[in-house]
N, C-alpha and C positions, 0 to 999 in steps of 0.2 A: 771726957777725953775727945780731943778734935778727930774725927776718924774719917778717911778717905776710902771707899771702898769703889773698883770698877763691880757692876754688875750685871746681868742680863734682866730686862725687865720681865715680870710676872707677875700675876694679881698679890700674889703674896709680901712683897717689894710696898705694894699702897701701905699697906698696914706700918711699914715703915716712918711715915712721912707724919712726924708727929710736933707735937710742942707739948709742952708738959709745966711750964715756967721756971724748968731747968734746964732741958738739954729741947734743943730744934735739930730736924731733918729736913731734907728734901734731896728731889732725883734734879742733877743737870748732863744736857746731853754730852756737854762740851765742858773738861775740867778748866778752871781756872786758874789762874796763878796762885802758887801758896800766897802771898802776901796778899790778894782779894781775900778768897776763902776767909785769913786768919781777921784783914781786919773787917769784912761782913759778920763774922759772929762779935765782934768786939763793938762795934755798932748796932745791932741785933740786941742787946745785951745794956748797953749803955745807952742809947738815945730810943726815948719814947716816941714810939708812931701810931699814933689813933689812928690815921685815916684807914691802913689797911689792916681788916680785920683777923684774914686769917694769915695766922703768924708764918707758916711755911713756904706761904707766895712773898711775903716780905721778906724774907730769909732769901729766896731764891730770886729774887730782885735786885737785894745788895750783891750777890754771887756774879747777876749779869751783871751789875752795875748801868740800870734802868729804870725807869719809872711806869714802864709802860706794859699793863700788865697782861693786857691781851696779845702784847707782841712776846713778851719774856716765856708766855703760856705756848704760843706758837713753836714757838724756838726750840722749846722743853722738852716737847709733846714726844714720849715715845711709845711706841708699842710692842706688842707681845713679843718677846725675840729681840727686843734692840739693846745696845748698848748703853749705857750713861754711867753716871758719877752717884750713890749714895753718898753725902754728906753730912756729916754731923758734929754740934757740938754743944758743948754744956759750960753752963755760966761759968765755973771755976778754972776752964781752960782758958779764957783770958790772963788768967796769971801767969801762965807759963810760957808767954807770949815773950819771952825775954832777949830770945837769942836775936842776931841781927840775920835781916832777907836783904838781898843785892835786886831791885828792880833790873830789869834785861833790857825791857824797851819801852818807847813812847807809847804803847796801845796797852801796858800796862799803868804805865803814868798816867795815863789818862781815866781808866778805869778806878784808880784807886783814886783821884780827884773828884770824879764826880761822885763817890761815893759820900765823901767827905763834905762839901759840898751839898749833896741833896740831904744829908742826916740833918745837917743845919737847919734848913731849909724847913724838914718837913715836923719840928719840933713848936 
């Protein structure tokens, strides 16, 4: 199930942050648009990427919609007491991806292009 949670970070939250080669997590500071969210796990999911290894900074890559993972890690970075985004979702939530999302604006437009885009790319 796709699951958005706000939470406060704590070591306990790490233990969160999994892949399992059903369901992926990870913490972002800054939520994104539902329609990133839904189609990074739909690319997460459907386009194979060797380069990077661990699956939850990729996950959290598609989310920013970046490749650059020391900058996405910067960005991310929260500590004890801070706020961010748990995200999660699991293979079979793509399916239920059915209803229709209304993009808002160009810096969304553009986010979900380069998503699309570098999925290509990096296959």
């Amino acid at each position: 199930m796709l699951t958005i949670r706000e939470i406060i970070w704590n070591q306990d939250i790490k233990s969160k942050l999994t892949y399992d080669g059903r369901c992926v997590s990870t913490v972002v500071k800054e939520l994104p648009q539902l329609s990133v969210i839904r189609q990074a796990c739909y690319i997460f999911f459907n386009v194979e990427n060797t380069k990077i290894k661990d699956k939850s900074i990729y996950f959290m890559l598609l989310l920013n919609s970046t490749t650059q993972i020391k900058e996405c890690i910067e960005r991310n970075k929260v500590s004890e007491g801070d706020k961010g985004y748990l995200i999660s979702c699991c293979k079979e939530d793509i399916n239920d991806f059915s209803d229709k999302i209304e993009i808002k604006g160009i810096a969304e437009r553009i986010a979900l292009t380069f998503n699309a885009v570098y999925s290509v790319k990096s296959q």
